[in-house]
C-alpha positions in Angstrom: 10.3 -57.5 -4.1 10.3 -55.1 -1.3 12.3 -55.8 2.4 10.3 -56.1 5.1 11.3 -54.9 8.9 11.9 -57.3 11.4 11.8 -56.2 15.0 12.4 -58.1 18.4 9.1 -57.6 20.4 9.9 -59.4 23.5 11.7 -63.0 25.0 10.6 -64.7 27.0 11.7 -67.8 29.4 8.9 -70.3 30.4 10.3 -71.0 34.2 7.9 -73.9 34.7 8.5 -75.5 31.4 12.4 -74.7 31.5 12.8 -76.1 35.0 11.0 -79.6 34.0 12.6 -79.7 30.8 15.9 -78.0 30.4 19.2 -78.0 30.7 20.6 -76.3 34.5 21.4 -73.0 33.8 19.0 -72.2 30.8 18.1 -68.5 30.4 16.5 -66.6 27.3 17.5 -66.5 24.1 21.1 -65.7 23.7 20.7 -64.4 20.0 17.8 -61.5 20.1 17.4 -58.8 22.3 14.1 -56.9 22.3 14.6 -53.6 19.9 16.8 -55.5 17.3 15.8 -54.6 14.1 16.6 -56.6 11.0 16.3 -56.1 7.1 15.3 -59.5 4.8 13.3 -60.7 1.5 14.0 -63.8 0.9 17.4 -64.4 2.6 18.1 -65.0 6.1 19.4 -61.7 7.9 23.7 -61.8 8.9 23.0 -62.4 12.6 19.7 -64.0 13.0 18.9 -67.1 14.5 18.6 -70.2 12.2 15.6 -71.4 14.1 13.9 -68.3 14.7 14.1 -67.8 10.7 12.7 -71.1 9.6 10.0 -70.3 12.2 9.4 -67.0 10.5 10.6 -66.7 6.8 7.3 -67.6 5.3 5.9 -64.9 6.5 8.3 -62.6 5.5 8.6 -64.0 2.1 5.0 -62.8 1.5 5.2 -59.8 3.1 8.3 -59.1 0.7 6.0 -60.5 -2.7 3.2 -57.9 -1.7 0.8 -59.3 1.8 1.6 -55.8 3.0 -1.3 -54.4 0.7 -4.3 -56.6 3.1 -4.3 -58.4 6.6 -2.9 -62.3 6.1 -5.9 -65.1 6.2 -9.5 -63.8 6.2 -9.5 -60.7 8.5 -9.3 -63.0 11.7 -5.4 -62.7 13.2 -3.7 -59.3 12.5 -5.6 -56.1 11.7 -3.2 -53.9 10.4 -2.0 -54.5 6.9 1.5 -55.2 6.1 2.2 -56.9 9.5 2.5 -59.9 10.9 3.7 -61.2 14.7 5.4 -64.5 15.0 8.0 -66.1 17.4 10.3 -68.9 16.6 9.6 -72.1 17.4 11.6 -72.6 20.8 9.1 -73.6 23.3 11.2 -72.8 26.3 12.3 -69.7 25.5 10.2 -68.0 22.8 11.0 -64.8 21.0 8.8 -62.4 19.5 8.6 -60.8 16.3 7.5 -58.3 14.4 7.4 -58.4 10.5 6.5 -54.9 8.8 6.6 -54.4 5.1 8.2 -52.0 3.8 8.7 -49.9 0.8 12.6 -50.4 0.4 13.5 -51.9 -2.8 14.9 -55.2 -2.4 18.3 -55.9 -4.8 
């Protein structure tokens, strides 16, 4: 099993949505920053949000096990091998990631 990279691509804050919907005072994510990096297999990283990494870890569970040698499903969401782009599952105030395999050993 191999670790794969996991990167911050961007937050975002849906104004409209957040204004109808949440709480006063509601900004973007308080846990990720865009250019965090993180480190995981099968184990959520020391730091990283709960909900982004049920959101995410399915992903990166099969990027650790080997996806990184094709493109995930039939050719028809990412192009380049090894990668994947998710966001967690916070509808008001979305984060983006990037999930990269990688060639570090996993222990």
């Amino acid at each position: 099993m191999k670790k794969v990279k996991i990167t911050v691509l961007k937050t975002m804050f849906n104004e409209d949505l957040a204004k109808e919907y949440g709480v006063d005072g509601l900004s973007t994510c308080p846990f990720h920053k865009v250019g965090q990096e993180f480190y995981a297999d099968y184990a959520k990283p020391e730091g990283f949000c709960d909900e982004a990494w049920k959101a995410i870890y399915q992903y990166v569970f099969a990027l650790a096990h080997g996806a990184g040698e094709s493109t995930f499903y039939y050719n028809d969401w990412i192009k380049k091998p090894g990668v994947a782009i998710c966001s967690c599952n916070d509808g008001l105030r979305p984060v983006i990631f990037k999930l990269e395999a990688t060639d570090i050993e996993s222990k």
